[in-house]
C-alpha positions in Angstrom: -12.3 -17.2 37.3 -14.4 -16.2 39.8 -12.2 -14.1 41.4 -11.2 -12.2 38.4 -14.9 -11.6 37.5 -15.2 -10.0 41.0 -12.3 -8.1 40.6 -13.4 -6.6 36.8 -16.3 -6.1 38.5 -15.1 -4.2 41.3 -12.7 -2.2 38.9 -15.1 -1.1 36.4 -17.1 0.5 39.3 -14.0 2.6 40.4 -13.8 3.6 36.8 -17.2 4.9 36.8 -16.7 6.9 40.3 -14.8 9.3 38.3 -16.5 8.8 34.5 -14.7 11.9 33.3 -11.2 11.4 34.1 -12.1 7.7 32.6 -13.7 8.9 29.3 -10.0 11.5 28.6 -7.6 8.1 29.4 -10.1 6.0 27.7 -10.1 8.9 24.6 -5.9 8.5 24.6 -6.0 4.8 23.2 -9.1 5.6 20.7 -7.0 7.8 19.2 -3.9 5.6 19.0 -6.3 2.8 17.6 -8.1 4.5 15.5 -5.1 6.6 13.7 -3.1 3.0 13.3 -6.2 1.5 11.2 -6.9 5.1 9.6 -3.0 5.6 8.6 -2.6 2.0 7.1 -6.2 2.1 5.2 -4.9 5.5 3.7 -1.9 4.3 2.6 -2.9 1.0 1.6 -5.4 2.6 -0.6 -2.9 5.0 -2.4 -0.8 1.8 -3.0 -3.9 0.2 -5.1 -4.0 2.8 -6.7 -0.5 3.4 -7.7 0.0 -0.5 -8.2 -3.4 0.1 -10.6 -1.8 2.8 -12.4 1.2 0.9 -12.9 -0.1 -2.7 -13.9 -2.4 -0.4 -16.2 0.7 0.1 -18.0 1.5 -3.5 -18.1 3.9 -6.0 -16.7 5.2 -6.7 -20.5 5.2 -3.2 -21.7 8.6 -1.3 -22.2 8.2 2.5 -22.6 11.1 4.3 -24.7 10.2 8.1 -23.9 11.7 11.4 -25.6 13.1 13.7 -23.2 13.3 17.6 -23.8 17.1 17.8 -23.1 18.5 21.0 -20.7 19.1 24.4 -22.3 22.6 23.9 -21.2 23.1 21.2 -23.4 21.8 22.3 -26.2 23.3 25.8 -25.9 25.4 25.3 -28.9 22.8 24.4 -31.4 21.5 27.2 -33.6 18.6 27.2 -35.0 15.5 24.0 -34.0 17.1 21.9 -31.9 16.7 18.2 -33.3 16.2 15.6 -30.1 14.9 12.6 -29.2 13.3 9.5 -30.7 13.7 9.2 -34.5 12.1 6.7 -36.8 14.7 4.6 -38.0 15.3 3.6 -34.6 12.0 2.6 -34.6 12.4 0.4 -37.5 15.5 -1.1 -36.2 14.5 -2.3 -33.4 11.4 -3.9 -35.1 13.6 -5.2 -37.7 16.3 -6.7 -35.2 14.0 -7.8 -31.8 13.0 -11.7 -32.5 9.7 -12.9 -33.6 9.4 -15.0 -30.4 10.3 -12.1 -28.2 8.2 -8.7 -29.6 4.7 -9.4 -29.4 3.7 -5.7 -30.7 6.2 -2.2 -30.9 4.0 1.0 -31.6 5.2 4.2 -32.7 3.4 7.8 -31.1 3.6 11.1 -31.9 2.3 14.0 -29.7 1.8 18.1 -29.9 -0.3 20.2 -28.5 -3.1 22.2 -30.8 -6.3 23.7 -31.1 -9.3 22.0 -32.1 -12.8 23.7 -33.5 -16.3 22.8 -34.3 -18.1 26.1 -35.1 -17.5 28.4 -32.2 -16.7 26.1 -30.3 -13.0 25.7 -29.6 -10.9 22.9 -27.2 -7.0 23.2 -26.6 -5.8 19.6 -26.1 -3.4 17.1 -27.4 -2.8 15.8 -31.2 -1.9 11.8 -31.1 -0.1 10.3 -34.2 -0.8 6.6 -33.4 -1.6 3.1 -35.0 -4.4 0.9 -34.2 -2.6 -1.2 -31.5 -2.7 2.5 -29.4 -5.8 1.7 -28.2 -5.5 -2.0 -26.9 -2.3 -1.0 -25.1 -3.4 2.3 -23.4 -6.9 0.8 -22.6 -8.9 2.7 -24.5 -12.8 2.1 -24.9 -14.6 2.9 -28.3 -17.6 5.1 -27.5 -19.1 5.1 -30.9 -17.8 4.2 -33.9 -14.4 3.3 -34.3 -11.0 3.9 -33.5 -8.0 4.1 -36.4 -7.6 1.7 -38.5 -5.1 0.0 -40.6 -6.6 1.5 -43.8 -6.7 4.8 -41.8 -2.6 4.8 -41.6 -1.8 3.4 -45.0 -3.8 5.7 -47.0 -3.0 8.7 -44.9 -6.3 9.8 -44.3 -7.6 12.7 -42.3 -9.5 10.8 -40.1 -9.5 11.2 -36.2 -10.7 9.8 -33.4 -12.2 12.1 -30.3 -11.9 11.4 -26.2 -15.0 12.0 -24.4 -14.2 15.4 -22.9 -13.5 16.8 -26.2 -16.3 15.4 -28.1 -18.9 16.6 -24.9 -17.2 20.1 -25.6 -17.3 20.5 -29.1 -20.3 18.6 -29.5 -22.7 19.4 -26.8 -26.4 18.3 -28.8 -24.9 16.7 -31.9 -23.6 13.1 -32.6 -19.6 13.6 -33.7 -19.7 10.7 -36.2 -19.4 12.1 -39.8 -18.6 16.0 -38.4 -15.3 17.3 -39.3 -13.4 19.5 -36.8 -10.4 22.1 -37.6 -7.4 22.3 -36.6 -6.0 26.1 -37.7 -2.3 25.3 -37.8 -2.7 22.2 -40.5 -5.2 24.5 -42.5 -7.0 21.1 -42.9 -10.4 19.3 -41.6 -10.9 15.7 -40.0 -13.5 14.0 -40.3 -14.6 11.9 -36.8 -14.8 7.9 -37.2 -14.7 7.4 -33.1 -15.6 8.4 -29.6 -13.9 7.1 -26.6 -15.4 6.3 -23.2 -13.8 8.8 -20.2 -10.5 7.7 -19.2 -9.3 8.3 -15.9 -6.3 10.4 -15.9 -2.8 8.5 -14.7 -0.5 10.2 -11.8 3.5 10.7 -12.4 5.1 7.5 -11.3 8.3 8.7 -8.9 10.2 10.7 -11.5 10.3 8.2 -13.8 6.5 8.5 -15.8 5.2 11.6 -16.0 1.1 12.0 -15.8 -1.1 11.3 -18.5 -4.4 13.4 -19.3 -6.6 11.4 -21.5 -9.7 13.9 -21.9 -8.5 16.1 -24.0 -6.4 13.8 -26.7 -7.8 13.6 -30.5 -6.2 10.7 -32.2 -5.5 10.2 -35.9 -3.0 8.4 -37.9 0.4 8.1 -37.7 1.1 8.7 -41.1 -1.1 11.5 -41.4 0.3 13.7 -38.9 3.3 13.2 -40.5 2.6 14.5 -44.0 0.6 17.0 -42.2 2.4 18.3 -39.2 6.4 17.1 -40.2 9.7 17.2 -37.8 9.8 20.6 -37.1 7.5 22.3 -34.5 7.6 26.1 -34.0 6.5 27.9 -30.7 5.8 31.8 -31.1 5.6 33.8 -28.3 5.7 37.3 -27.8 8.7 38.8 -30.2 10.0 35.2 -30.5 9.6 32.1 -31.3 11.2 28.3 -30.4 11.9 25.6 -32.5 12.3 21.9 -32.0 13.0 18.4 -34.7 11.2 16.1 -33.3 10.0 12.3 -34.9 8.5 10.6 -32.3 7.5 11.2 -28.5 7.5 7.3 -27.7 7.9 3.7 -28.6 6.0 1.5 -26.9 7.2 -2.5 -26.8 5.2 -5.4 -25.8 7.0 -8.5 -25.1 5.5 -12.4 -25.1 6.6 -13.1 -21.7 7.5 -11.1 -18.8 10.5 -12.3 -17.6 11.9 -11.3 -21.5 11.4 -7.5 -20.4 14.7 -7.1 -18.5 16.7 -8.7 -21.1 15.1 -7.0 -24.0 15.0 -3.2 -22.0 18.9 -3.9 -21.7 18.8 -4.5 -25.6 17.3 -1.0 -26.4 19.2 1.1 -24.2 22.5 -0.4 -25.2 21.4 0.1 -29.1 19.8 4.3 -28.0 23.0 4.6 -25.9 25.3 5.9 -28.7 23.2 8.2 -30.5 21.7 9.7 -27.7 24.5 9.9 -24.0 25.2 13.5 -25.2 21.8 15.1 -24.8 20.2 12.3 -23.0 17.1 13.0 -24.3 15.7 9.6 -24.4 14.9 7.4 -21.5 13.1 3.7 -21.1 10.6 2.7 -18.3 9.9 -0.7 -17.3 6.6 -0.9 -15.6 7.6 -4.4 -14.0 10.3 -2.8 -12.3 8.0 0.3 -11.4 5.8 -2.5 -9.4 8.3 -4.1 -7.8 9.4 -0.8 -6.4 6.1 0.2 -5.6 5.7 -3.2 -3.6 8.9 -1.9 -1.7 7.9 1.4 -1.2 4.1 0.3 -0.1 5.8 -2.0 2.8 8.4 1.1 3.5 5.1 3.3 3.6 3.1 0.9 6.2 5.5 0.6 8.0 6.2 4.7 8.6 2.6 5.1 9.1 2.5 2.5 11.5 5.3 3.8 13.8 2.9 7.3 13.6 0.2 5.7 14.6 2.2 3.9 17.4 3.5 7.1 18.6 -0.3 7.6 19.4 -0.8 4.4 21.5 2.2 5.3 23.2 0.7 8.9 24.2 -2.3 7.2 25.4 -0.5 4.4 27.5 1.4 7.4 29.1 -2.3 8.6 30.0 -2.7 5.7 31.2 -0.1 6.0 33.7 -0.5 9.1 34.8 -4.6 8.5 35.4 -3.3 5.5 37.5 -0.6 6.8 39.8 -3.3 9.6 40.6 -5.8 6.9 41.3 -3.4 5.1 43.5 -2.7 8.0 45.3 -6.3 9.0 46.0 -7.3 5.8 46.9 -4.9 5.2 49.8 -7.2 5.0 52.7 -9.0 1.9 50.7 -6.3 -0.1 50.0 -5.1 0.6 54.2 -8.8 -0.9 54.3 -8.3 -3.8 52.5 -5.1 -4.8 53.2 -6.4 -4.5 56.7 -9.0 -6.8 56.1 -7.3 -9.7 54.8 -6.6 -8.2 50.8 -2.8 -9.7 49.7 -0.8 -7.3 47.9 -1.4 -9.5 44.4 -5.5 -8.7 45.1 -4.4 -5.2 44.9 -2.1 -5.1 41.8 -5.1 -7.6 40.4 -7.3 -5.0 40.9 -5.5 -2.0 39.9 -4.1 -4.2 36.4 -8.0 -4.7 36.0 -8.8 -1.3 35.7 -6.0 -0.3 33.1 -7.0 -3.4 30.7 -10.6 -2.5 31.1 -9.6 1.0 30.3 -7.4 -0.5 27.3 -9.8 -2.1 25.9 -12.7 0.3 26.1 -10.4 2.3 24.2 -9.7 -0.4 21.9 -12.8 -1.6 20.7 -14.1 1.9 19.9 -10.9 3.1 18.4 -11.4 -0.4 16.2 -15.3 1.0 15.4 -14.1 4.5 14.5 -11.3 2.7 12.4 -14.3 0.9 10.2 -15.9 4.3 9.2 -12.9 5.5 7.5 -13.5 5.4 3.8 -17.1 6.7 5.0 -15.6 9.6 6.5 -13.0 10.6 4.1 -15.7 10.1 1.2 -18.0 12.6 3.1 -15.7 14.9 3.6 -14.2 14.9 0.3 -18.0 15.5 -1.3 -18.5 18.1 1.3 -14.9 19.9 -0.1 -16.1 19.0 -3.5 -19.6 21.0 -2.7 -17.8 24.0 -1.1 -14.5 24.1 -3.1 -14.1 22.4 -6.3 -11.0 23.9 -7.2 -9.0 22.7 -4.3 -10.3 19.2 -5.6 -9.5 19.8 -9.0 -6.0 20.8 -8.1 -5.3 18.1 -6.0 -3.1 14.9 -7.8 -5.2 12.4 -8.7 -4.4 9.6 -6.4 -4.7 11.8 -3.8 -8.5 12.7 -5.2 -9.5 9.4 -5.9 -7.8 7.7 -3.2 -10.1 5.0 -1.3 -8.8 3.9 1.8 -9.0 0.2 2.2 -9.1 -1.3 5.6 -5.7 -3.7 6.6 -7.5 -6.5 7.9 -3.9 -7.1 10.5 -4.4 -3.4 11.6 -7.3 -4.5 13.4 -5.2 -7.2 15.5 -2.7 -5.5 15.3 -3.6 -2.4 17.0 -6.3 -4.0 19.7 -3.1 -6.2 20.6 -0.7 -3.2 20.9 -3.1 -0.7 23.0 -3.9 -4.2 25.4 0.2 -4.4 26.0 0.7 -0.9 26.8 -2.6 -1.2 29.0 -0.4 -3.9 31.2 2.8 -2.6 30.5 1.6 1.3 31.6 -0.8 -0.2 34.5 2.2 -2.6 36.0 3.9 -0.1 37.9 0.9 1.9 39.5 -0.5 -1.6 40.5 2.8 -2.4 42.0 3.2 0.9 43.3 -0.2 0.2 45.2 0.2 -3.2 46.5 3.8 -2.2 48.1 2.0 0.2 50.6 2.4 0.0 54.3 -1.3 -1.1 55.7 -0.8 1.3 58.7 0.5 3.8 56.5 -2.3 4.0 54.1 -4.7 3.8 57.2 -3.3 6.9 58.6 -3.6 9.1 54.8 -6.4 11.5 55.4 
């Protein structure tokens, strides 16, 4: 023990004969380090997030969505083109799922229109829904309340306003009781509800798109029927597009989980018929999304990883180089102390000491800078926030709100990978040293 002290010792001098040379090798495995803890942390916290996103959704949930189907296959229709979910599919399946299986199937209907309060006007999104809407889309009431039963039996025009919309129209007044207008009903609503913000969803691979909760105004079901109908008209410039459409979604919730597969099977066998032509309708399981999303996360660490590794790898190469120079330059003393009784393993001792202490220099402080990574990329995200809000605002949301969460097996894991490629880099110049001829390296000028 003794000996190795002496010899660390000893090595860590060298090291500091030349502190330059040692700080750029040393800089090599803080890199590698630090980019294997940064790389997983980043990744591991856009998996939470995705994983939140998709859990928000709910392991029991089944999602039947309408699809807009291609202009090539509705190329033969004249006139609105009629697509996706209708409402007597909706009532089958309530009417043929078993009691002991549905816990809860909702109905939602969605177009895009203008709302006003005054002057003030907001563009956003018109929701048909039923009370339940809220529970499963984890909404929070505000103030007042969100639609009720009453609301959808009698039709009325009441609605219910997100907290972006209600801030906008509403700047100095309390909603409750106010009416807004929308101009293509020709009709008021009166405002029974605010909802706390929602944070916005991201598209789920290719399979969810992204909902924007900020801007939605919710009223009955029923209402926007009567009020809005099948058909919806788009005018543009000299034309104008028409589409039939019922509903936008159906939204299942099953008693147990592991009834989800069976009952998804269920719906797109009973859809299949009516709608293989246009494809226009298409079911999501969320507890298949998070399985996959497990997959992908491992897939992801593991990609990142091998990055990162390519780092350490770079930085043991460093290491090498540093050390075959070292060996070289140091000739004369190891003539010296081979000539004074040193045995060729005191030499590769002392040279293997030097690329460990290097290693782990490197490692520890590649392990610090690893730490401060949410710090730093909360920092500079405020400082791009200060400077450019637009490129924030443009960027997908879990890439905005990302928060990188430390892998506690990173930190092992890396410290123990830039220590091997410390001794498996250093090995050959230490061999490399302790196989020189005494009178040789005696005689090196």
């Amino acid at each position: 023990m003794i000996l190795w002290l002496r010899t660390f010792q000893l090595g860590v001098k060298s090291l500091l004969l030349h502190p330059m040379r040692s700080l750029l090798t040393v800089l090599g495995i803080f890199i590698g380090v630090a980019s294997v803890i940064w790389l997983l942390a980043i990744s591991e916290g856009i998996s939470i997030q995705a994983r939140k996103q998709i859990e928000d959704l709910g392991a029991d949930t089944i999602i039947v969505r309408s699809i807009k189907p291609s202009a090539e296959k509705t190329a033969d229709i004249r006139g609105p083109v009629p697509y996706g979910l209708r409402r007597e599919e909706f009532d089958t399946l309530q009417e043929t799922l078993p009691k002991d299986v549905l816990k809860s199937i909702l109905p939602i209907r969605e177009i895009r229109r203008q709302f006003r309060y005054s002057d003030r006007l907001v563009d956003g999104r018109l929701v048909g829904c039923t009370p339940e809407y809220a529970e499963v889309t984890r909404l929070i009431v505000n103030q007042g309340h969100f639609i009720s039963e009453a609301d959808v039996q009698n039709k009325q025009n009441h609605c219910v306003l997100a907290a972006r919309v209600a801030e906008r129209l509403f700047p100095y007044e309390d909603p409750i009781g106010r009416t807004i207008y929308i101009a293509e009903h020709k009709d008021f609503y009166q405002i029974v509800g605010v909802l706390q913000h929602r944070n916005p969803t991201a598209a789920i691979g290719g399979s969810l798109d992204s909902q924007d909760f900020s801007n939605d105004v919710y009223i009955p079901i029923s209402t926007m029927r009567q009020l809005v109908g099948d058909v919806v008209v788009t005018r543009g410039s000299g034309s104008f597009e028409g589409e039939i459409l019922e509903l936008n979604q159906i939204t299942l919730r099953v008693n147990q989980v592991n009834q989800v597969r069976n009952t998804a099977a269920y719906i797109d066998a009973m859809l299949e018929k009516a709608h293989s032509d246009l494809e226009d309708v298409a079911t999501v399981v969320p507890l298949e999304l998070l399985e996959q999303a497990e997959t992908t996360r491992i897939m992801f660490m593991v990609f990142m990883g091998l990055i990162a590794a390519i780092s350490l790898l770079v930085g043991g190469i460093g290491i090498m180089n540093i050390m075959l120079a070292t060996v070289t330059e140091r000739t004369r003393e190891i003539g010296i102390r081979r000539a004074l009784g040193a045995k060729r393993n005191d030499i590769t001792r002392q040279f293997l000491v030097e690329t460990i202490a290097l290693s782990v220099v490197g490692g520890a402080t590649g392990i610090a800078a690893g730490y401060l990574c949410p710090v730093v990329i909360d920092q500079v995200r405020s400082m791009i926030a200060q400077f450019n809000p637009e490129m924030i605002e443009n960027l997908p949301a879990v890439i905005r709100d990302v928060q990188p969460k430390i892998v506690p097996l990173s930190i092992p894991l890396a410290f123990g990978i830039s220590l091997i490629i410390g001794v498996l880099f250093g090995i050959y110049p230490a061999i490399r040293a302790a196989q020189m001829d005494p009178i040789e390296a005696l005689r090196h000028e």
